[in-house]
MIRORO-188354 format. One record per atom (N, C-alpha, C, O, CB): residue in three letters; x, y, z; atom name; residue number from 1. Coordinates in steps of 0.05 Angstrom, whole numbers, always signed. Atoms other than C-alpha are relative to their C-alpha. Last residue first. Glycine has a CB too. Layout:
REM residues N
REC resn     c1     c2     c3 name resi
REC  ALA      X      Y      Z   CA  NUM
...
***
This chain:
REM residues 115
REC resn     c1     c2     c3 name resi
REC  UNK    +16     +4    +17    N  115
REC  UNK  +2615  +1136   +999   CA  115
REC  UNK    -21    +13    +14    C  115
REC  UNK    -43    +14     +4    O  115
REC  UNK     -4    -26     -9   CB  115
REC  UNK    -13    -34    +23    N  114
REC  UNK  +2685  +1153  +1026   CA  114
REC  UNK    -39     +3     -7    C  114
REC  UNK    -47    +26     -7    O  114
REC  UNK    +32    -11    -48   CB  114
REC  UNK     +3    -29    -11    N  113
REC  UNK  +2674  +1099  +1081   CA  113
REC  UNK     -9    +27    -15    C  113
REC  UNK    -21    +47     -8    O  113
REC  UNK    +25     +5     +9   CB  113
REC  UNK    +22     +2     -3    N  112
REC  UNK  +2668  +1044  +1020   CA  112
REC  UNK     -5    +22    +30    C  112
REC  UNK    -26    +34    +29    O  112
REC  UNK     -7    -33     -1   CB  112
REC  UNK    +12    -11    +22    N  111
REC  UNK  +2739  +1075   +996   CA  111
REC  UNK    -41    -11     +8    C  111
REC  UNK    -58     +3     -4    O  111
REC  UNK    +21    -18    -34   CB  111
REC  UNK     +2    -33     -1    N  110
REC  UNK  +2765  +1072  +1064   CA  110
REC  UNK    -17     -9    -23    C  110
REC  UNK    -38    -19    -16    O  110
REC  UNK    +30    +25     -3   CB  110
REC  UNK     +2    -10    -26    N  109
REC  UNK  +2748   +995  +1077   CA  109
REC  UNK     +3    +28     -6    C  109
REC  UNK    -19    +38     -3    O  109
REC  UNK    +20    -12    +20   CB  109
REC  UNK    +26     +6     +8    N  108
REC  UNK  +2759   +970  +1000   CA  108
REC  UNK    -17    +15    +25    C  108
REC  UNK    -38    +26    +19    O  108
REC  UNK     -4    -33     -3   CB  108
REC  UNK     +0    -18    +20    N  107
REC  UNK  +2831   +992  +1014   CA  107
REC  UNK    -25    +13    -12    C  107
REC  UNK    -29    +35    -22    O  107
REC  UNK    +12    -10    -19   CB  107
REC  UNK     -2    -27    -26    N  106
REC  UNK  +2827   +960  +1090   CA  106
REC  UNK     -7    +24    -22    C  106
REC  UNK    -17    +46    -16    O  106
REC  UNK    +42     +6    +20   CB  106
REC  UNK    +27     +0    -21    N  105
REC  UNK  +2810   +892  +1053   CA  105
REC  UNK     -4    +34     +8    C  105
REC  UNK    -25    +47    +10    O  105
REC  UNK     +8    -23    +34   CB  105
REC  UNK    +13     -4    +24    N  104
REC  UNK  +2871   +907   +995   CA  104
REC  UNK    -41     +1     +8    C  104
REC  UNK    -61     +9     -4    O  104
REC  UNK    +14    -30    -21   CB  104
REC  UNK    +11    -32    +11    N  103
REC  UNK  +2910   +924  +1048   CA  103
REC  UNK    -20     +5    -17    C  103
REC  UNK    -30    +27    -21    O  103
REC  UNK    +18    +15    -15   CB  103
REC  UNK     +4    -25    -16    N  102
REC  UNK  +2904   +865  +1092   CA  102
REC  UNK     -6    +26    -23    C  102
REC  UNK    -26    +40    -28    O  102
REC  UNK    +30     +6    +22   CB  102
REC  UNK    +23    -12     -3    N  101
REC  UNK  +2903   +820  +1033   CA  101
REC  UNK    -12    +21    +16    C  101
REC  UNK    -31    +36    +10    O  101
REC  UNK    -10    -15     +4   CB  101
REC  UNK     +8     -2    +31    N  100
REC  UNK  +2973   +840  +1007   CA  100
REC  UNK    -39     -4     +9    C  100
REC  UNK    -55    +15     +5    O  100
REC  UNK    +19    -37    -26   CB  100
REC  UNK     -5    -21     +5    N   99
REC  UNK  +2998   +828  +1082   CA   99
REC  UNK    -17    +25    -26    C   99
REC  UNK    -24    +49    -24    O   99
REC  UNK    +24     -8     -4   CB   99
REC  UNK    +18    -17    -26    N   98
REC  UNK  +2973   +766  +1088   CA   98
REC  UNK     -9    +30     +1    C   98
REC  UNK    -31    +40     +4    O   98
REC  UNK    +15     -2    +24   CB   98
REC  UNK    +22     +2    +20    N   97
REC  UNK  +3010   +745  +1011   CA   97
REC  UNK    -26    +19    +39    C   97
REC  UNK    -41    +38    +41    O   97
REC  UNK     -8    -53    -19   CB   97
REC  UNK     +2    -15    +23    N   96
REC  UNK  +3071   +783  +1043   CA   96
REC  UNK    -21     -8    -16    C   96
REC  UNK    -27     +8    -34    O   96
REC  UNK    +23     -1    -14   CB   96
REC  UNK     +5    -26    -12    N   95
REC  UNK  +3071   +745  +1113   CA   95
REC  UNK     +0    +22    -22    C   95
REC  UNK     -2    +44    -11    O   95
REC  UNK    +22     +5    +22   CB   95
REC  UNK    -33     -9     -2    N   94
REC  UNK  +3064   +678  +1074   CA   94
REC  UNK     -3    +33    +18    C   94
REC  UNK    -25    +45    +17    O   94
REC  UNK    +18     +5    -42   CB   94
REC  UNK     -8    -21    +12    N   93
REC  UNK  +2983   +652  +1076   CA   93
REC  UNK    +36     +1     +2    C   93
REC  UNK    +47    -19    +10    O   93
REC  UNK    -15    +24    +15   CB   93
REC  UNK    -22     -3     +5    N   92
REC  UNK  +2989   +576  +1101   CA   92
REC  UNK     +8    +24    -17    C   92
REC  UNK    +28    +23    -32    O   92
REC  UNK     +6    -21     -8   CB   92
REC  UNK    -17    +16    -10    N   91
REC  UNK  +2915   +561  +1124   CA   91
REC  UNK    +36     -5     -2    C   91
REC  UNK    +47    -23    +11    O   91
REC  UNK    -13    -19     -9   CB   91
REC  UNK    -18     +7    +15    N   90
REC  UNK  +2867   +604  +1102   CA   90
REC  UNK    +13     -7    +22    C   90
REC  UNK    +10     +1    +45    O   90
REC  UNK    +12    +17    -20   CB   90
REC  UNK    -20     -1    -11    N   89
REC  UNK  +2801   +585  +1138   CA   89
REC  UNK    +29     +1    -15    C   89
REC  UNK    +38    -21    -23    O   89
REC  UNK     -5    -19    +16   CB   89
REC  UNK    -32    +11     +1    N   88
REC  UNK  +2746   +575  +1093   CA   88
REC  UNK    +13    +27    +13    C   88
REC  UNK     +9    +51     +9    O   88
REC  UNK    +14     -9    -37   CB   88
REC  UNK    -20    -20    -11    N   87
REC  UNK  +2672   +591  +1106   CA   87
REC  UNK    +20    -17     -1    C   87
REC  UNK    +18    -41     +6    O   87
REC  UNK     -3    +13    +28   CB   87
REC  UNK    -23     +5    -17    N   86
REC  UNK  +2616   +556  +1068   CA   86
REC  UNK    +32    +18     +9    C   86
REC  UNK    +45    +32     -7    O   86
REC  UNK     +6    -24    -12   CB   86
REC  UNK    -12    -25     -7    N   85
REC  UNK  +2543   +578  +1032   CA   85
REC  UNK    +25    -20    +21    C   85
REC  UNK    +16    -37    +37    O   85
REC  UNK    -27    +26    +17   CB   85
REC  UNK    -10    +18    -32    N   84
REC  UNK  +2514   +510  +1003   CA   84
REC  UNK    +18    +29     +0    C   84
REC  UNK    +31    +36    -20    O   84
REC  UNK    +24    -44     +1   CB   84
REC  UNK    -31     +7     +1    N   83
REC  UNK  +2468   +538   +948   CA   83
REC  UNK     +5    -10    +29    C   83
REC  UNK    -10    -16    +48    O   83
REC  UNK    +21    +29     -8   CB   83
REC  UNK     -9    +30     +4    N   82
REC  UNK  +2392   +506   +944   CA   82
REC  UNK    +36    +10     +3    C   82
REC  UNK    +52     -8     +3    O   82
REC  UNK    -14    -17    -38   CB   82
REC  UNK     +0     -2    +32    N   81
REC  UNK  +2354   +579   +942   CA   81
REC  UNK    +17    -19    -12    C   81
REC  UNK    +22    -17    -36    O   81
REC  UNK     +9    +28    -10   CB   81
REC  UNK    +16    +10    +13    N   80
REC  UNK  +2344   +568  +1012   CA   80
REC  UNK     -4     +0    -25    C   80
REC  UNK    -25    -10    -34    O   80
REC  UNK    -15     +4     +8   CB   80
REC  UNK    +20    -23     +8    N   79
REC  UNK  +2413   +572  +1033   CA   79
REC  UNK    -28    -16    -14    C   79
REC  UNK    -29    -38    -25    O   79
REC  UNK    +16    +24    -27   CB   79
REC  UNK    +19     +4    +24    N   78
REC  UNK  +2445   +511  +1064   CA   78
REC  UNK    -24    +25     -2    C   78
REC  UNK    -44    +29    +10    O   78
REC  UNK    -16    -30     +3   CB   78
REC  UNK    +31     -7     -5    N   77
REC  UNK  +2498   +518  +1110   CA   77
REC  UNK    -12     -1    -21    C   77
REC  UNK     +1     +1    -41    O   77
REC  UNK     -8    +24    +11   CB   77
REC  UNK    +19     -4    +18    N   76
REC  UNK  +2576   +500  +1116   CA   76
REC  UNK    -31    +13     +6    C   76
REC  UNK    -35    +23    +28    O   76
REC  UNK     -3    -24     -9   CB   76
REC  UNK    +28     +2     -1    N   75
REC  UNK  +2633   +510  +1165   CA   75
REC  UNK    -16     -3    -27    C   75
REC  UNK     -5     +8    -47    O   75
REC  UNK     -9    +24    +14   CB   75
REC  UNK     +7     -4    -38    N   74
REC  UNK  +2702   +518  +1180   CA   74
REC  UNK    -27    -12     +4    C   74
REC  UNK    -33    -26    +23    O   74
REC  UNK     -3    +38    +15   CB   74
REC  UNK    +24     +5     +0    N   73
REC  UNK  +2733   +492  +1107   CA   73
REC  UNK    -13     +0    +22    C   73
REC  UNK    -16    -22    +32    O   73
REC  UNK     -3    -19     -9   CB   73
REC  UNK    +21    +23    -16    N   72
REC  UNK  +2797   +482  +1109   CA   72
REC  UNK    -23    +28     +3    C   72
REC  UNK    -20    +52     +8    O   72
REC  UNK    +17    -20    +40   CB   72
REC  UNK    +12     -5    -17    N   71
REC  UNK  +2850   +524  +1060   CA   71
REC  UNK    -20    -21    +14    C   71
REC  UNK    -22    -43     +3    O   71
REC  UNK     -8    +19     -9   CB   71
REC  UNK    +19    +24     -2    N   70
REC  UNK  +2910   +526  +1021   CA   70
REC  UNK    -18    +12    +19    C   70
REC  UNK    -12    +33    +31    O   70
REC  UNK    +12    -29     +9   CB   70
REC  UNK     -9     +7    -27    N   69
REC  UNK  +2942   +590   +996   CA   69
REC  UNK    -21    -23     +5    C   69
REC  UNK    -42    -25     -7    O   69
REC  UNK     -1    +26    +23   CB   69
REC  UNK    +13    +28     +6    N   68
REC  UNK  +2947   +632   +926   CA   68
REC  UNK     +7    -15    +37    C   68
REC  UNK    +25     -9    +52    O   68
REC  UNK    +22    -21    -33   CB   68
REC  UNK     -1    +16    -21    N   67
REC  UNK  +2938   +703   +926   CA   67
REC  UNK     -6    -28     -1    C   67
REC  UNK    -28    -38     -7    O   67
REC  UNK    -14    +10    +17   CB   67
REC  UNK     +5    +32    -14    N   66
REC  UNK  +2947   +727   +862   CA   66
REC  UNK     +7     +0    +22    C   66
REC  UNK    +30     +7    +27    O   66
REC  UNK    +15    -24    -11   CB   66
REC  UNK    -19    +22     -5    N   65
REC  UNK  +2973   +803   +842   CA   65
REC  UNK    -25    -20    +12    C   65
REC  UNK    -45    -12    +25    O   65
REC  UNK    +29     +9    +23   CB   65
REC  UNK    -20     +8    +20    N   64
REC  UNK  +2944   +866   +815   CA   64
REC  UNK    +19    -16     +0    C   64
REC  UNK    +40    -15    -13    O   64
REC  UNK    +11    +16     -6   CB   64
REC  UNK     -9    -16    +12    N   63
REC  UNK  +2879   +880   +838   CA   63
REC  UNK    +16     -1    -23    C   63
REC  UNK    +12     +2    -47    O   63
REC  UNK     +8     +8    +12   CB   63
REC  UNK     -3    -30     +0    N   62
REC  UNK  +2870   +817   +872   CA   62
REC  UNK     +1    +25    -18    C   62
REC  UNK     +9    +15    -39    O   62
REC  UNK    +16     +3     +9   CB   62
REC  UNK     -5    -22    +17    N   61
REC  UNK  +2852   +755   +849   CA   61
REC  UNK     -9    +26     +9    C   61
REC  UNK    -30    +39     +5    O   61
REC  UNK    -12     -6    -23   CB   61
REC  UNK    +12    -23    -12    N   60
REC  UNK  +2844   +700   +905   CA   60
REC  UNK    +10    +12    -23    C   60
REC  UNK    +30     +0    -31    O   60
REC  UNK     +8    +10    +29   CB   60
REC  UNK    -18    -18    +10    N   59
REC  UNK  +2873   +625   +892   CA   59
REC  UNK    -19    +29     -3    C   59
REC  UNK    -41    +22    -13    O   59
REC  UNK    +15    -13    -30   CB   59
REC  UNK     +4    -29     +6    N   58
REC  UNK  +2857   +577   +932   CA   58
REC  UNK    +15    +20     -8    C   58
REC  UNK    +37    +28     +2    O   58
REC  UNK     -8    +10    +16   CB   58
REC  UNK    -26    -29     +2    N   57
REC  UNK  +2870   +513   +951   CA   57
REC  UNK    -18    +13    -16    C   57
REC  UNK    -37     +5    -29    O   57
REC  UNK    +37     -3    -18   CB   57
REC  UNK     +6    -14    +35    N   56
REC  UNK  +2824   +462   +985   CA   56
REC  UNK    +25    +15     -6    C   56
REC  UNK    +44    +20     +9    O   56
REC  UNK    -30    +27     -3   CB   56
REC  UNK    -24    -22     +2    N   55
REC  UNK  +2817   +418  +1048   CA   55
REC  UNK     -2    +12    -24    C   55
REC  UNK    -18     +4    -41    O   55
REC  UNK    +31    -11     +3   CB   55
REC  UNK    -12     +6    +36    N   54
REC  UNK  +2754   +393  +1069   CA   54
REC  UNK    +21    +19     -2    C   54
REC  UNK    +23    +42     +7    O   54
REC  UNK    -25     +8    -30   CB   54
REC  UNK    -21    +15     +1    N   53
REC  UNK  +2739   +402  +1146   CA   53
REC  UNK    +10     -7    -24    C   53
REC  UNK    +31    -20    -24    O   53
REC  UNK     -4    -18    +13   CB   53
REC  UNK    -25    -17    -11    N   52
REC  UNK  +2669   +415  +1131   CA   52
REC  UNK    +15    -14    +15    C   52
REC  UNK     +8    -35    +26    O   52
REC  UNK     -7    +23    +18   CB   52
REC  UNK     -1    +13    -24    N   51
REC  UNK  +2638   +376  +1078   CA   51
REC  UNK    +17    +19    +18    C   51
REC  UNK    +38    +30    +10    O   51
REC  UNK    +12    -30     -3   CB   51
REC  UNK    -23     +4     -5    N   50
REC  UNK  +2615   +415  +1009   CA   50
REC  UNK     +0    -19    +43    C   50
REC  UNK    -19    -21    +59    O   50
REC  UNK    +16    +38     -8   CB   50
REC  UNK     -5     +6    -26    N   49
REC  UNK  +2562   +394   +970   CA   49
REC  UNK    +27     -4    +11    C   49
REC  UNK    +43    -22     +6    O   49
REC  UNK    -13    -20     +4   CB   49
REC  UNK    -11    +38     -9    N   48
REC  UNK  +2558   +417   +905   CA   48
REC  UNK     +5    +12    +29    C   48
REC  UNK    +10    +34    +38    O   48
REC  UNK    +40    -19    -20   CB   48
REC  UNK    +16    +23     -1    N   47
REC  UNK  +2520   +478   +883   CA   47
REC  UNK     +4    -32    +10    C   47
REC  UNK     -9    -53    +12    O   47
REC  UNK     -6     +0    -21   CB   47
REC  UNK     -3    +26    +22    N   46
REC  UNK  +2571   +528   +908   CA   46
REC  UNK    -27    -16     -6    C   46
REC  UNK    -41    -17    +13    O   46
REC  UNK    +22    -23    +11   CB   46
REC  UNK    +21    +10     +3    N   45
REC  UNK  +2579   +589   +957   CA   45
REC  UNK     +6    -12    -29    C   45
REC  UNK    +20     -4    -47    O   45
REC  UNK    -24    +20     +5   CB   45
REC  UNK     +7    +12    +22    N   44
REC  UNK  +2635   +617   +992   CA   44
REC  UNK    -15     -6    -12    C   44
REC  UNK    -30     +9     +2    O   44
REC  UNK     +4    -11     -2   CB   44
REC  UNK    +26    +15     -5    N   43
REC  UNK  +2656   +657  +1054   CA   43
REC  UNK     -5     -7    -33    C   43
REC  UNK     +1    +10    -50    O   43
REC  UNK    -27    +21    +17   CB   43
REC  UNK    +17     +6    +11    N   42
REC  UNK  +2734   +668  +1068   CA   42
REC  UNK    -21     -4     -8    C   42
REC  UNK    -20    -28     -8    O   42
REC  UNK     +2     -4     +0   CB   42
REC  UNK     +2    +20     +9    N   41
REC  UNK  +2795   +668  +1111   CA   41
REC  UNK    -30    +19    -26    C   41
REC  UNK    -29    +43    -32    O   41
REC  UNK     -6    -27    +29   CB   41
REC  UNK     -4    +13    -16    N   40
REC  UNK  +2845   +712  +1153   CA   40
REC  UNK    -26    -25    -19    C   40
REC  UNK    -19    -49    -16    O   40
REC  UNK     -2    +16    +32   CB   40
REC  UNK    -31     +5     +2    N   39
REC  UNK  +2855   +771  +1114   CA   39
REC  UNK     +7    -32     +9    C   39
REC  UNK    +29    -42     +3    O   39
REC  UNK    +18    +22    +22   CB   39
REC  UNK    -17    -16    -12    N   38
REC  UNK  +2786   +778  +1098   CA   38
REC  UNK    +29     -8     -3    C   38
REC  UNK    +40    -18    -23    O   38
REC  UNK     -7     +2    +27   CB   38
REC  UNK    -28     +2     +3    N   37
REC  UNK  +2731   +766  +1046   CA   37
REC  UNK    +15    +21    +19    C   37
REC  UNK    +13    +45    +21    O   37
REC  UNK     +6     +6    -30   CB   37
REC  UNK    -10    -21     -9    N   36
REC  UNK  +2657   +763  +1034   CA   36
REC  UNK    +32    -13     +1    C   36
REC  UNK    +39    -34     -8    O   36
REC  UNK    -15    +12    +27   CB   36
REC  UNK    +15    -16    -17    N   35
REC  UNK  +2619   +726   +987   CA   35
REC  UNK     +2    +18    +18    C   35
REC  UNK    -15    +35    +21    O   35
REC  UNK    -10     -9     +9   CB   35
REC  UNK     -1     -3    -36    N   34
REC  UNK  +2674   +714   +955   CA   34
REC  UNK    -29    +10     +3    C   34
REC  UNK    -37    +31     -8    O   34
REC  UNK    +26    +25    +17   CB   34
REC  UNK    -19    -30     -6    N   33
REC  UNK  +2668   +700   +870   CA   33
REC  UNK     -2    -14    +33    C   33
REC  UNK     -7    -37    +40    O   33
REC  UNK    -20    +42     -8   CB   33
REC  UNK    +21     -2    -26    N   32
REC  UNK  +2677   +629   +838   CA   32
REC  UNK     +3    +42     +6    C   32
REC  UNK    +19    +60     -1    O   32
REC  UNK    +19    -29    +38   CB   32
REC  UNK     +6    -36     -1    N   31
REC  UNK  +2715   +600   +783   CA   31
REC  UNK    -24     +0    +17    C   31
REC  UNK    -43    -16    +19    O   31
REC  UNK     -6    +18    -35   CB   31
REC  UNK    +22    -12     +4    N   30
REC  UNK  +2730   +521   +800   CA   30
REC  UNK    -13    +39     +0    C   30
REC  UNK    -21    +53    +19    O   30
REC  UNK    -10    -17    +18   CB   30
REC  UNK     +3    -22    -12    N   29
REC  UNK  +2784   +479   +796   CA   29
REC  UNK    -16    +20     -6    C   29
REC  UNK    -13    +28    -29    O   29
REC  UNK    +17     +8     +1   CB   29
REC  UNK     +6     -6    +26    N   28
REC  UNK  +2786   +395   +776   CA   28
REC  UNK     +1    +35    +19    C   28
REC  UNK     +1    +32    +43    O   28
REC  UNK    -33    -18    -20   CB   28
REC  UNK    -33    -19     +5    N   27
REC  UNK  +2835   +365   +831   CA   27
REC  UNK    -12    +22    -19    C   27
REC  UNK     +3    +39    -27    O   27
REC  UNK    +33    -21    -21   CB   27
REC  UNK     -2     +6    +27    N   26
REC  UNK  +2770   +331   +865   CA   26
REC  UNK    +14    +21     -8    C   26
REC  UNK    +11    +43     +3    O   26
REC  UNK    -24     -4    -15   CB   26
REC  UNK     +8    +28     +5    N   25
REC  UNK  +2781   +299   +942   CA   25
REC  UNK     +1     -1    -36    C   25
REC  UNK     +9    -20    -49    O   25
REC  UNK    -34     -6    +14   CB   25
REC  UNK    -25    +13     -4    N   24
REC  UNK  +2829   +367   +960   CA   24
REC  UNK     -7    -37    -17    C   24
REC  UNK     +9    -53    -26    O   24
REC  UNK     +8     +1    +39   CB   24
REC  UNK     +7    +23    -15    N   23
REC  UNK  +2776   +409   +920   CA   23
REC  UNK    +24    -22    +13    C   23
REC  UNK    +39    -31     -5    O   23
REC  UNK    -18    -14    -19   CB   23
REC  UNK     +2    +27    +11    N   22
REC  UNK  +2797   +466   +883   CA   22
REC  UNK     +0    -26    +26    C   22
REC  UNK    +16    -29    +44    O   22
REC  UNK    +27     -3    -22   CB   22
REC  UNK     +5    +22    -22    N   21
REC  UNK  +2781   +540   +889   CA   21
REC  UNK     +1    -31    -17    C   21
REC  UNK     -9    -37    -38    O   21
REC  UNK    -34     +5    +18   CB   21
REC  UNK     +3    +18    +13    N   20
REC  UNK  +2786   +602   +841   CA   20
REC  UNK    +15    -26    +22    C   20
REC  UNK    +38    -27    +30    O   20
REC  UNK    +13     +7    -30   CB   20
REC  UNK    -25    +26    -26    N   19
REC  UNK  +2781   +667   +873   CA   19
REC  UNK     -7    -22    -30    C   19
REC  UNK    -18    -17    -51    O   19
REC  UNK    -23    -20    +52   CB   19
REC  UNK    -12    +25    +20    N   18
REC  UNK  +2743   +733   +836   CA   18
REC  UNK    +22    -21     +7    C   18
REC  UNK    +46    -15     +8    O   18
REC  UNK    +11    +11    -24   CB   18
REC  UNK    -22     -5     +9    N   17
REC  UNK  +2728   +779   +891   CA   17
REC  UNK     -4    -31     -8    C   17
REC  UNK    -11    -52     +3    O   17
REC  UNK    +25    +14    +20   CB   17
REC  UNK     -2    +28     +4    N   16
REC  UNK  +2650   +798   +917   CA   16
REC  UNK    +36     +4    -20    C   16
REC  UNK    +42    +24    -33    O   16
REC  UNK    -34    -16    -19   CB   16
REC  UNK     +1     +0    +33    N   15
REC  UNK  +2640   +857   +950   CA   15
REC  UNK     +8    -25     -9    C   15
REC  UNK    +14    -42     +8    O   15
REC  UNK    +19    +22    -15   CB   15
REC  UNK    +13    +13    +14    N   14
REC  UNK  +2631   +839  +1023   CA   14
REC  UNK     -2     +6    -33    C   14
REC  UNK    -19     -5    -47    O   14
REC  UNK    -22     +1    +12   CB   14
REC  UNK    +16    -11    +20    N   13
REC  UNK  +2691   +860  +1049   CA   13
REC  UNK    -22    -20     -9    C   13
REC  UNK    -17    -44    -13    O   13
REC  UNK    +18     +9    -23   CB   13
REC  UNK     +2    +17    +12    N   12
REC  UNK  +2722   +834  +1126   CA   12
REC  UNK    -19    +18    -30    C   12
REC  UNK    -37    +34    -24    O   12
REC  UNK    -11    -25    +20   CB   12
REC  UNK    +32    -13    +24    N   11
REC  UNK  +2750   +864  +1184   CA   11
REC  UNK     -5    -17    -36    C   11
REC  UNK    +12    -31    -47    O   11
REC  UNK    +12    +47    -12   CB   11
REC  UNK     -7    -19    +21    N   10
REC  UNK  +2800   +820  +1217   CA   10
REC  UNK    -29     +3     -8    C   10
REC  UNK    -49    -11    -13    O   10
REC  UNK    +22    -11    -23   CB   10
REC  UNK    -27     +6     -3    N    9
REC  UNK  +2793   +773  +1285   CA    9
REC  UNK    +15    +30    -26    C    9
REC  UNK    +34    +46    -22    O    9
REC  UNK     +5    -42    -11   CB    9
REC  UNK    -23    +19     +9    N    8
REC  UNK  +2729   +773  +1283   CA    8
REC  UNK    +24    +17     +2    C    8
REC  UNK    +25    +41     +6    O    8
REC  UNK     -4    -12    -30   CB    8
REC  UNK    -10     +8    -21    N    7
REC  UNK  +2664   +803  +1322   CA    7
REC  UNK    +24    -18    -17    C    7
REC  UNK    +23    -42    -13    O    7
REC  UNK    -22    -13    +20   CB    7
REC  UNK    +26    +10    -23    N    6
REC  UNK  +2624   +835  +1263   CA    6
REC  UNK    +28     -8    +18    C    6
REC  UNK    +49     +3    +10    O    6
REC  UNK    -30    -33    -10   CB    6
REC  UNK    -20    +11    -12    N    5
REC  UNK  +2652   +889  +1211   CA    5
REC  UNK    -10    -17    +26    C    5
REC  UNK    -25     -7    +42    O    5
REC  UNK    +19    +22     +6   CB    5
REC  UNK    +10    +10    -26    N    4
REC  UNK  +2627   +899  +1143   CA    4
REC  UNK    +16     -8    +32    C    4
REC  UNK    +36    -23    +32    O    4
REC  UNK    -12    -23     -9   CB    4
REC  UNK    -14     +5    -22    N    3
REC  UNK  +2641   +932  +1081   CA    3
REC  UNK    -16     -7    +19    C    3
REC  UNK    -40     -1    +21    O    3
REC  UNK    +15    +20     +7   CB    3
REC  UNK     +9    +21    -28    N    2
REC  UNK  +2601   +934  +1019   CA    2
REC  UNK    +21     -3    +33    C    2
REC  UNK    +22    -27    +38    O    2
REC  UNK     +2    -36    -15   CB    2
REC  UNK    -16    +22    -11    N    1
REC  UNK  +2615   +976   +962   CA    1
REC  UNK     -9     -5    +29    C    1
REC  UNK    -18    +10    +45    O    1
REC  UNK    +30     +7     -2   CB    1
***
């Protein structure tokens, strides 16, 4: 397992976690994993072109509960292998879905220590 920690706000996993994302412009919703993942937002990757500033919702699959929460869109970039790599910002966690990712980040955090 993957952990990482650079200059943010919350530590962050790179294992990848099963989300499911939908477009504020198209309602249709899309299975996806994380590229990485914190408490505080997101990294993505898609073949469609995303715009930053796009709003979205999200829904995160944890363990053993859903995180669902809207989000914007901080940034994009273009890998050379044609995906569009983008960072989302959650935007209206609850202090119990926040909470829920904290541990589940910090959980992934010891157990990739352990290794």
């Amino acid at each position: 397992m993957a952990f990482h920690y650079e200059k943010r706000r919350y530590p962050r996993i790179w294992d990848p976690v099963c989300a499911w994302i939908s477009f504020q412009k198209d309602t249709a919703a899309y299975g996806t994993l994380t590229l990485d993942l914190g408490p505080g937002g997101a990294r993505f990757s898609t073949l469609r072109d995303v715009e930053a500033g796009a709003k979205l919702l999200i829904a995160i699959q944890l363990h053993s509960s859903t995180v669902e929460c809207k989000g914007k869109v901080c940034w994009t970039d273009y890998a050379p292998d044609g995906l569009v790599c983008f960072g989302v910002r959650f935007l209206d966690l609850s202090e119990t879905e926040r909470a829920l990712l904290e541990e589940f980040v910090l959980r992934h955090a010891a157990l990739a220590a352990a290794l």
